[in-house]
C-alpha positions in Angstrom: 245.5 27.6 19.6 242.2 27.3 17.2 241.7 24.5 14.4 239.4 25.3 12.0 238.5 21.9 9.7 235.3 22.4 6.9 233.4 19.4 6.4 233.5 18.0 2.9 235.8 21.1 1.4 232.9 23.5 2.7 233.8 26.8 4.5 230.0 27.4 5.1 230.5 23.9 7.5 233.2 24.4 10.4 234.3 22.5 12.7 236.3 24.6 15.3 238.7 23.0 18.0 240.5 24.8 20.5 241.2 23.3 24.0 238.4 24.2 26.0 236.1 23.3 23.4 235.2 21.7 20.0 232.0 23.6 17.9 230.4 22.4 14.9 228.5 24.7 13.4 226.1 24.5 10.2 224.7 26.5 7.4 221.0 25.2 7.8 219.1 24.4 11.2 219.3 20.5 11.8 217.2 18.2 13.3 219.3 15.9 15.9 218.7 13.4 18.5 220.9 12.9 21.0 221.9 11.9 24.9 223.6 15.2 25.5 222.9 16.8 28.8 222.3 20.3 27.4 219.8 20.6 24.5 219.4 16.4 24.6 216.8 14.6 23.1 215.0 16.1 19.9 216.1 19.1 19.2 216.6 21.5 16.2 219.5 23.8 15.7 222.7 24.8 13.9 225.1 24.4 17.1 226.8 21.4 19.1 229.1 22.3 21.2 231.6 19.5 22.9 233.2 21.2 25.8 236.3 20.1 28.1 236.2 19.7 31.8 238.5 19.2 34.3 239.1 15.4 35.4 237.4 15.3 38.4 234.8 17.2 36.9 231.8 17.1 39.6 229.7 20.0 39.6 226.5 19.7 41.5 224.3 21.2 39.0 226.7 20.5 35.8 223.3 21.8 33.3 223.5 24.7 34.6 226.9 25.4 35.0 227.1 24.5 31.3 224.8 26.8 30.1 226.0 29.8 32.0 229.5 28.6 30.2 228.0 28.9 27.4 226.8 32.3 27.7 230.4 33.2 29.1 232.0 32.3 25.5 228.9 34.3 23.6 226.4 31.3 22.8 223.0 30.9 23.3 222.6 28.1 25.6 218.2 27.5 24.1 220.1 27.2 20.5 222.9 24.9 21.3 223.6 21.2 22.3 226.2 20.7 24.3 228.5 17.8 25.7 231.3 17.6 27.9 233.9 15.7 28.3 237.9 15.2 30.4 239.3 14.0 26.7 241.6 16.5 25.1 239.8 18.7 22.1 243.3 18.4 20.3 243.2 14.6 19.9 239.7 15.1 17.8 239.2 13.4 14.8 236.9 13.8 11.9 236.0 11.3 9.3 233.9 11.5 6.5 231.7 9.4 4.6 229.4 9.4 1.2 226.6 7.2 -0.5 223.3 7.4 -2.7 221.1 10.0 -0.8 224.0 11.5 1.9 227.0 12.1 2.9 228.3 12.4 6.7 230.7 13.1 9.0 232.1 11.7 12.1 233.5 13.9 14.9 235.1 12.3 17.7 236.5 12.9 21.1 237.9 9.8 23.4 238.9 9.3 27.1 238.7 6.0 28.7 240.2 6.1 32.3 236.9 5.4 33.0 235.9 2.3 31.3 233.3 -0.2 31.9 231.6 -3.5 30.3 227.7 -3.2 30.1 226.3 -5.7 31.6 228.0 -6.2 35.0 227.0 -5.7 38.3 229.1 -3.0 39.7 228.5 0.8 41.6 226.3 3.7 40.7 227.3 7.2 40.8 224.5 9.3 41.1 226.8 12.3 39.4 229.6 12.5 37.0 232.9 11.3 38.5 235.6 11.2 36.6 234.4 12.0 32.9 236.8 10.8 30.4 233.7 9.9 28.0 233.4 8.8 24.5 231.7 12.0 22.5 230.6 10.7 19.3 228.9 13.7 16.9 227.7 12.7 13.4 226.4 15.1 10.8 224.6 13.6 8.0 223.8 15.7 5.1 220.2 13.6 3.5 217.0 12.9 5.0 216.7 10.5 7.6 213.4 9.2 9.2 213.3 9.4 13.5 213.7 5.4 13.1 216.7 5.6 11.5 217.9 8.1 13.8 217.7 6.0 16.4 218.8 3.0 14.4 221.9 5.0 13.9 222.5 5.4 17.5 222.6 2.1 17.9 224.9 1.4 14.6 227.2 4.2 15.8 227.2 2.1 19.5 228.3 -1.1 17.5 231.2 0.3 16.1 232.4 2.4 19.1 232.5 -1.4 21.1 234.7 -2.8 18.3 237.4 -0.4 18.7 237.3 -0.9 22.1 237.3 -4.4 21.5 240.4 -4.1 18.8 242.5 -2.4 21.2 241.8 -4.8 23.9 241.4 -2.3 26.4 240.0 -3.9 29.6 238.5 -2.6 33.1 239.7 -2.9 36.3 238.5 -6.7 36.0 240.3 -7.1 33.4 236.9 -7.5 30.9 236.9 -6.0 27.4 235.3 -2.8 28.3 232.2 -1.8 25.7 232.3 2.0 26.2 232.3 4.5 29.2 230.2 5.2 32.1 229.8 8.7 30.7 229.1 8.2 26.7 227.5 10.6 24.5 225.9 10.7 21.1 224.3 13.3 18.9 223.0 12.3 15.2 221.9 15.5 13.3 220.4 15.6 9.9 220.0 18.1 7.4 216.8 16.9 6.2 217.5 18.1 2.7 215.6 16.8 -0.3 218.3 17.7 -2.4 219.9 14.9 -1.3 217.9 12.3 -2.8 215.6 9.8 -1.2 215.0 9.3 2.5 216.6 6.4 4.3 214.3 4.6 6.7 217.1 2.3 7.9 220.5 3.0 9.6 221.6 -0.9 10.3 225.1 -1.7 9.7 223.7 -3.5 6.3 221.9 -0.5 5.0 224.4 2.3 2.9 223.5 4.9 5.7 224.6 2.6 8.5 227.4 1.0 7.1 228.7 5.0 6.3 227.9 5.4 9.8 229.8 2.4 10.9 232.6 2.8 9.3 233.2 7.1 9.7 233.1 6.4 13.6 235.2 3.6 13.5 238.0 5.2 11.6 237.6 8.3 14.1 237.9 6.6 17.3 240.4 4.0 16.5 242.7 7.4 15.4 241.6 9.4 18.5 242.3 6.7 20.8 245.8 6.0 19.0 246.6 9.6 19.8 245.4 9.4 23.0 248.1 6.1 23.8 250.9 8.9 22.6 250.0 11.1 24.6 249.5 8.7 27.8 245.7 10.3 28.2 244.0 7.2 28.4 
């Protein structure tokens, strides 16, 4: 089954779920920053790509193997950025967000059989075990300096923890977990001056940040619901 969801009413921005994978694709080439292991960093394009693995996932060379998938299913693997993820695709959800100079939107995938608190002591895997990963995607529509990039990282970060922190979920310890031990994040921007002035800030005070904030909040703590019905976590 496909799901095809516009972002803010537009047919020209599509957002296309099916269960192997979740696209977003856009009208103009972005610029985006992101931890994604396919196409991470800085990067400019008009593809992200979030694509489900099997739990258990461990490929020994999982770049590769994801960009030959991605020539399998017809996309060019130097254009895209791509995630992956043990989450279900049809437990997305997409949020939106407006203020003086944007608007955004917040796509989200959630697994968290594999929980952890920052900060502790504990094992390190040198490869991908047991993926169930946080996938956050945000889309903002307005220009946005690298700084604020970043700073929306972080934001985005901040509000991921208090959901997880809301919903009490707890690792093996029994600690309030703060994300995953496989979390991802991409932040693209448009970059379009027809969208008014150019935020340099992306704090939880500024309008950008508190947009931010709030559009991945209201995704995850509905993806994360979903999950619980469904017994995925």
């Amino acid at each position: 089954m496909t799901t095809h969801w516009p972002l803010w009413s537009e047919a020209n921005w599509q957002v296309t779920v099916t269960p192997s994978h979740l696209t977003v694709d856009a009208p103009v080439e972005m610029e985006m920053l992101s931890s994604a292991p396919v196409g991470g960093g800085w990067f400019r394009g008009k593809r992200i790509v979030n694509r489900h693995v099997q739990k258990g996932y461990c490929h020994p060379r999982p770049v590769a193997e994801t960009r030959e998938w991605l020539g399998t299913q017809g996309m060019d693997p130097s254009a895209t950025v791509a995630l992956l993820t043990a989450a279900r695709m049809e437990d997305a959800a997409v949020t939106e967000e407006a203020g003086e100079g944007f608007r955004l939107a917040a796509i989200v995938t959630a697994g968290v059989s594999n929980a952890a608190r920052a900060g502790k002591a504990g094992p390190v895997y040198p490869l991908l075990t047991e993926p169930g990963t946080i996938n956050t995607i945000l889309i903002i529509d307005g220009q946005v300096d690298p700084c604020a990039m970043v700073n929306g990282v972080i934001t985005a970060t901040e509000a991921k923890t208090a959901v997880l922190q809301e919903l009490d979920i707890r690792d093996g310890d029994g600690d309030v977990v703060t994300g995953t031990t496989t979390d991802a994040v991409v932040i693209a921007a448009t970059q379009d001056p027809a969208r008014g002035e150019r935020h340099h800030y992306a704090g939880s005070a500024s309008p950008l940040g508190r947009g931010i904030a709030l559009a991945v909040h209201q995704a995850l703590m509905r993806v994360l619901q979903r999950e619980n019905r469904h017994g995925n976590r």
